[in-house]
N, C-alpha and C positions, 0 to 999 in steps of 0.2 A: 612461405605458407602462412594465411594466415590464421590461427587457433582462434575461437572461440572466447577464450579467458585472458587472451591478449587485447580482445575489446572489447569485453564487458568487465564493469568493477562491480566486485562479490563483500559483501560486508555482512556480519552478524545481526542482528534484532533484537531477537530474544531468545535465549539461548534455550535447548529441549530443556522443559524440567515435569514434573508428575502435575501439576496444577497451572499450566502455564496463561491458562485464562481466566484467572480467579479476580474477582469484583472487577476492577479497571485497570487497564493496563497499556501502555506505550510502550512501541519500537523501539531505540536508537533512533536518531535525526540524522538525516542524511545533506546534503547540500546536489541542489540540482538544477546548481550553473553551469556545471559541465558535460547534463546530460540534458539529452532530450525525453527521455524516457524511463523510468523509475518502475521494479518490478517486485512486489514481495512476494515469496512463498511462504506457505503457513503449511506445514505441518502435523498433523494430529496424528497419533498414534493409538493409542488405548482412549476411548471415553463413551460413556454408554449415550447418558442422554442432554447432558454439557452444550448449550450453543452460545452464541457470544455475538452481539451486532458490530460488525466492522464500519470505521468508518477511515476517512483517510485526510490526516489534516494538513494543509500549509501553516509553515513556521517562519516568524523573521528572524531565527538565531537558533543554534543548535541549544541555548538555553532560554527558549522561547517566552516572553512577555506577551506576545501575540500569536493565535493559533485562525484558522478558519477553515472549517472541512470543506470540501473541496469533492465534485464527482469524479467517478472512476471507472473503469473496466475489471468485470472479473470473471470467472469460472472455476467449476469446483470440478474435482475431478474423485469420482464418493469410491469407484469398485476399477481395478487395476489401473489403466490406460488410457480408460474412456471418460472423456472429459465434456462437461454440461455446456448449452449453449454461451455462446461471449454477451454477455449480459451487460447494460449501461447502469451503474447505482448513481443515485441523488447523492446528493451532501450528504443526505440523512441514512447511508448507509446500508446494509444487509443484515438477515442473521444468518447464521453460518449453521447447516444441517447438522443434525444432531447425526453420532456414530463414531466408529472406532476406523480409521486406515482410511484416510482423505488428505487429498491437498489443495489448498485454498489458493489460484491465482489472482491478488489484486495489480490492476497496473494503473498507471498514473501516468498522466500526458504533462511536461511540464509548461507549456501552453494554462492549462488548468489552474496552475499556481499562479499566472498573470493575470488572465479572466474572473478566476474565481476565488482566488487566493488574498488578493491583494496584494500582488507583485511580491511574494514573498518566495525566496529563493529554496528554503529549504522545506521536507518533506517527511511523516511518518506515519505510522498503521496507529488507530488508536480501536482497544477493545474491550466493551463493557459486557462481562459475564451477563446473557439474558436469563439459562437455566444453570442454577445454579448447581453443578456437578463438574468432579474434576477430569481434565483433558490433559494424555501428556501430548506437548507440541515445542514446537520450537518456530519462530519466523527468521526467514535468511532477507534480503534486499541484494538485488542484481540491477545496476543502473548500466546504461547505455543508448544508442542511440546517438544521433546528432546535438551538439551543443544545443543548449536554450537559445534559440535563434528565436523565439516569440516574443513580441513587445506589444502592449496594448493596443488595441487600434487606432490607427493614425490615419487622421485625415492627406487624402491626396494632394488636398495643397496647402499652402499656409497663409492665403487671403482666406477667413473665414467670413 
């Protein structure tokens, strides 16, 4: 049988705290050579009217020198189970509806990180407080999917 959590890998973010979207704030950095596909949930718990623009950057090192955000998939899911259309974001991000008991799905194609990344392998949520009010939240990261089998475009032959 195969479970669920036997293929995907689940890593922490940012852990729940009372203000977890306060002025700027980053993920944990992931590596996503091994995955095809990169998942954050966010979170929110208590917060009245707190929003925060997401964005999602490519890193070349889990202590990155170099960053470049990068577009994304996402959908918010605001009142129980019912979840908002799967939406495309720019580089330049979203802001995240104001409110108490949401969760925020961003997903990342690691294709993306080659195209728009600049072939950088690894991957994180970056979030800058818009209204400034505190949210408690927490973000998890779920990577899976097929290895990064994406490589820049390559010409069909090699007479150019």
């Amino acid at each position: 049988m195969a479970l669920m959590m036997e293929n995907l890998h689940f890593a922490k973010g940012i852990d729940p705290i009372a203000d977890a979207f306060a002025a700027t704030v980053n993920s944990d950095i992931y590596s996503m050579r091994g995955h095809g596909r990169g998942l954050f949930v966010i979170y929110a718990g208590v917060g009245a009217t707190g929003t925060s623009t997401l964005t999602v950057e490519a890193c070349d090192d889990v202590t990155p020198s170099n960053t470049t955000a990068i577009p994304f998939w996402y959908r918010q899911i605001l009142t129980g189970d019912t979840p908002s259309a799967i939406t495309r974001a720019a580089a330049a991000g979203f802001v995240t509806t104001a409110g108490s008991s949401k969760i925020i799905l961003v997903e990342v194609d690691a294709k993306d990180l080659a195209d728009d990344g600049g072939g950088y392998g690894f991957v994180r949520l970056h979030a800058v407080e818009s209204v400034d009010s505190p949210v408690l939240g927490g973000v998890m990261f779920i990577a899976g999917g097929n290895p990064n089998r994406y490589a820049r475009q390559v010409s069909a032959t090699v007479i150019v």
